[in-house]
Wavefront OBJ file of the C-alpha trace (Angstrom):
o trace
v 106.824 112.591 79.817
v 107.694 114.494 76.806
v 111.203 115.726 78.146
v 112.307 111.645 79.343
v 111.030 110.809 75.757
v 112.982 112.932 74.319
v 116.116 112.694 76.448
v 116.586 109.179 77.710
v 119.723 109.439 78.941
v 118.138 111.725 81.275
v 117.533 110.902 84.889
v 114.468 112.720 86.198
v 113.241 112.904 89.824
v 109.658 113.878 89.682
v 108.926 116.091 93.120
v 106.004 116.295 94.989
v 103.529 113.170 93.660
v 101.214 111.497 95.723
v 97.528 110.082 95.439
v 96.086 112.762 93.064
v 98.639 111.979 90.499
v 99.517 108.321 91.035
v 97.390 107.030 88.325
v 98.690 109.565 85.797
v 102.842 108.977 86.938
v 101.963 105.440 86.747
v 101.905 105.319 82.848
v 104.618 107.902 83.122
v 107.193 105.060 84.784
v 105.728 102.533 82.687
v 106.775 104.150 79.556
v 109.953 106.096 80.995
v 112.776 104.132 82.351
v 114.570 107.292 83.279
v 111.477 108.627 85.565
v 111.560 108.155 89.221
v 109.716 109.715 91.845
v 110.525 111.257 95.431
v 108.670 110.303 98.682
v 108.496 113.831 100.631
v 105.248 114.565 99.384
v 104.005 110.562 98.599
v 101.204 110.191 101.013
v 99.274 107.481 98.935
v 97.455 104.631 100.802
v 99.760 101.449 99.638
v 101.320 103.348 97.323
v 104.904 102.613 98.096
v 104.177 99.333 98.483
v 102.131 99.288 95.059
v 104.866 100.840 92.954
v 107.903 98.590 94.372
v 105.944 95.580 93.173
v 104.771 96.716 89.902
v 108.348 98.646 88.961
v 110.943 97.141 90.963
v 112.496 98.944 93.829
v 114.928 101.231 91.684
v 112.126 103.938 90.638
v 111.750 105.573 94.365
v 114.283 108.053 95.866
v 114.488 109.158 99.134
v 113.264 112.819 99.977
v 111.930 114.751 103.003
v 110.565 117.671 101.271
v 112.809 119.960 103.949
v 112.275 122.958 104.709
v 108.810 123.101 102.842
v 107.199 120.111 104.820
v 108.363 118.283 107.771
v 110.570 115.633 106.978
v 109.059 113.093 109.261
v 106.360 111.919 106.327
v 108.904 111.004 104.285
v 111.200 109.307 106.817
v 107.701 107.518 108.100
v 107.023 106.082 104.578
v 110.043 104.283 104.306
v 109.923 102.981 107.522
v 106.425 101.394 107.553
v 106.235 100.710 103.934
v 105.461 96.793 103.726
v 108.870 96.192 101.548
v 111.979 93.796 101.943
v 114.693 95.473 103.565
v 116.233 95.073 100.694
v 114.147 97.531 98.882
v 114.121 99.709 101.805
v 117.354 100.108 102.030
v 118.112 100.621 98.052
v 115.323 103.421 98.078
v 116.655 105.377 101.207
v 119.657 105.755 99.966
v 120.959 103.068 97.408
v 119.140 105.008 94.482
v 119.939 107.768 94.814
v 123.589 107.006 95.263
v 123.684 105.090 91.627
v 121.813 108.055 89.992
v 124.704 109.983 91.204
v 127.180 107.780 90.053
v 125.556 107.167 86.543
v 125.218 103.298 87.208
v 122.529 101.847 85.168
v 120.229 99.444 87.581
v 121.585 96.281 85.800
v 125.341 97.355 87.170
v 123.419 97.654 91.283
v 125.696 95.589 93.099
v 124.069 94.462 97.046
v 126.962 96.340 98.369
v 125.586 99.492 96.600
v 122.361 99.955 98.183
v 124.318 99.978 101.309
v 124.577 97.548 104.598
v 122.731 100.075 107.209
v 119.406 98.880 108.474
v 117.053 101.264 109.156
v 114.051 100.815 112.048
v 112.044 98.130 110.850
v 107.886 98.161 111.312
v 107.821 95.757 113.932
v 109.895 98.488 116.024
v 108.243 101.280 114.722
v 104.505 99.453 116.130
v 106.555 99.136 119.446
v 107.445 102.854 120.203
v 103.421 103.102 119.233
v 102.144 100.931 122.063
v 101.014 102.038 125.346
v 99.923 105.447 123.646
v 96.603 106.384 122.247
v 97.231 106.697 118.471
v 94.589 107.786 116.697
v 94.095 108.631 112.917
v 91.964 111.485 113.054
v 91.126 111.834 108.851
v 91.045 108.769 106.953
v 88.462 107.089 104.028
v 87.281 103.525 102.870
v 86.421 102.611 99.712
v 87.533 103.832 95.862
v 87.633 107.502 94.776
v 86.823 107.479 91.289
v 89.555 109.995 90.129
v 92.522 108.644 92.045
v 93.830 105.693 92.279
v 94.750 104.125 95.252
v 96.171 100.739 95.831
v 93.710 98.169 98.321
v 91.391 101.134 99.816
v 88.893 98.505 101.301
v 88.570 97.984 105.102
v 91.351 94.861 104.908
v 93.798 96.977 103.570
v 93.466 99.770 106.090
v 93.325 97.483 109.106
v 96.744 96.025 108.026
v 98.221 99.272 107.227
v 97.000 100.289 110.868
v 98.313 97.404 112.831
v 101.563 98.099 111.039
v 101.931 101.784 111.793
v 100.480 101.329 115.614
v 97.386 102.867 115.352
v 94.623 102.018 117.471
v 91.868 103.689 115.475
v 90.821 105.640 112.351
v 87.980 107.662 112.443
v 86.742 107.210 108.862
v 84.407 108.776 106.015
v 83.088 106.826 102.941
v 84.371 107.927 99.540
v 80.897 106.867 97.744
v 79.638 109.649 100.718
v 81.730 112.293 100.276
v 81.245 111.802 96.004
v 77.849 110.789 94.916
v 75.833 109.263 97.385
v 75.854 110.620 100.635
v 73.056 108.179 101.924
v 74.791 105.334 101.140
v 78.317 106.365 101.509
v 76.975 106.849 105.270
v 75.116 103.941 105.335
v 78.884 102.046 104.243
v 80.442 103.749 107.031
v 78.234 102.422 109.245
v 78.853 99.101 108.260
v 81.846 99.388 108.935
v 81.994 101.106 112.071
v 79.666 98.161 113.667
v 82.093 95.477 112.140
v 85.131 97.073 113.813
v 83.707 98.963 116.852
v 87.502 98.828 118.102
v 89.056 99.907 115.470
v 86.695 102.750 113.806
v 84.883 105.254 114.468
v 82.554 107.350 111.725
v 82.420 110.571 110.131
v 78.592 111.580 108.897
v 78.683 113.360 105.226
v 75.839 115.278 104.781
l 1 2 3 4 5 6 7 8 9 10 11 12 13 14 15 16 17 18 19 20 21 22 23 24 25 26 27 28 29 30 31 32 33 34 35 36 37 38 39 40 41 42 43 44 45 46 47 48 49 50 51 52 53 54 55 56 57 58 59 60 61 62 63 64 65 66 67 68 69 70 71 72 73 74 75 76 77 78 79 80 81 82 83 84 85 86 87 88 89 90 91 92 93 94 95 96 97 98 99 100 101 102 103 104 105 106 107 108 109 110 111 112 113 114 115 116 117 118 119 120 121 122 123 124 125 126 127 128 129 130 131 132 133 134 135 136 137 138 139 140 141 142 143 144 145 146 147 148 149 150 151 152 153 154 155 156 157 158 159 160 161 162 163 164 165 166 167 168 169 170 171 172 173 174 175 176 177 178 179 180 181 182 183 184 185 186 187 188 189 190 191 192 193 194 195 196 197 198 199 200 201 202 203 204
């Protein structure tokens, strides 16, 4: 924050963000024009989605995180993200292009974020059916030191039918923070509203 203060003419590609930090890079963006941030390392629950509608679809660049991570998280993101193609296209490779070039986003012609199309989500859901996919880790409900964008049970199911997965087997935040009782007693709930889509993780 300090260094895009006090260089503005700076661009400056923040690495490896996701949910821990997205509250803190969110003031970060807010008051630094010249701040963007990769999506190797992104994993946030509606994030993508979140920041393209709050800060325009200029402030995410493409990144795998290769040879660190595998680059498939990345590539995944963009794909499923629930975006125009528009947007999809400018952040896989249209914004990254104009950083490189030194065009401001005002000068972003449509021609510059580039004609290629990649594999939309209705696609993506396609290769998914006819297989068992099954999200082995996931959590509903707010975690009161992150934040992350619609984490209640309508959000997830969306989310889910847009990636092709079947189920989530889930854990309550308010369980796994203060109140294992009735963090479990959440799950619960939610497990016997969505028997086929859920299934539950105890906290104890």
């Amino acid at each position: 924050d300090r260094v895009a203060a006090a260089h503005p003419q700076l661009s400056i590609i923040v690495c490896r963000t996701g949910y821990r930090s997205l509250r803190r890079m969110a003031g970060v963006l807010e008051r630094r024009p010249n701040c963007f941030l990769d999506l190797s390392y992104f994993g946030s629950h509606q994030g993508v989605e979140w920041l393209v509608e709050r800060f325009g679809k200029c402030r995410l660049i493409f990144g795998t995180g290769a040879p660190l991570v595998d680059g498939g998280g990345g590539v995944t993101r963009l794909l499923l993200a629930e975006i125009s193609d528009e947007a999809r296209s400018a952040i896989g490779q249209g914004n990254l292009s104009r950083l490189l070039a030194h065009i401001s986003p005002e000068e972003t012609t449509e021609n510059a974020v580039g004609d290629d199309s990649p594999m939309d989500s209705a696609a993506w859901a396609a290769l998914a059916r006819g297989r068992d996919v099954i999200d082995a880790h996931a959590h509903v409900g707010p975690w009161y030191n992150f934040f992350t964008p619609e984490p209640d049970v309508t959000g997830m199911i969306r989310a889910m039918d847009r990636c092709g997965i079947q189920r989530a087997a889930i854990s309550s935040m308010l369980a796994i923070g203060p109140d294992a009782r009735a963090g479990n007693r959440e799950t619960l709930e939610v497990v016997r509203r969505y028997p086929d889509r859920f299934v539950g993780y105890a906290v104890f």
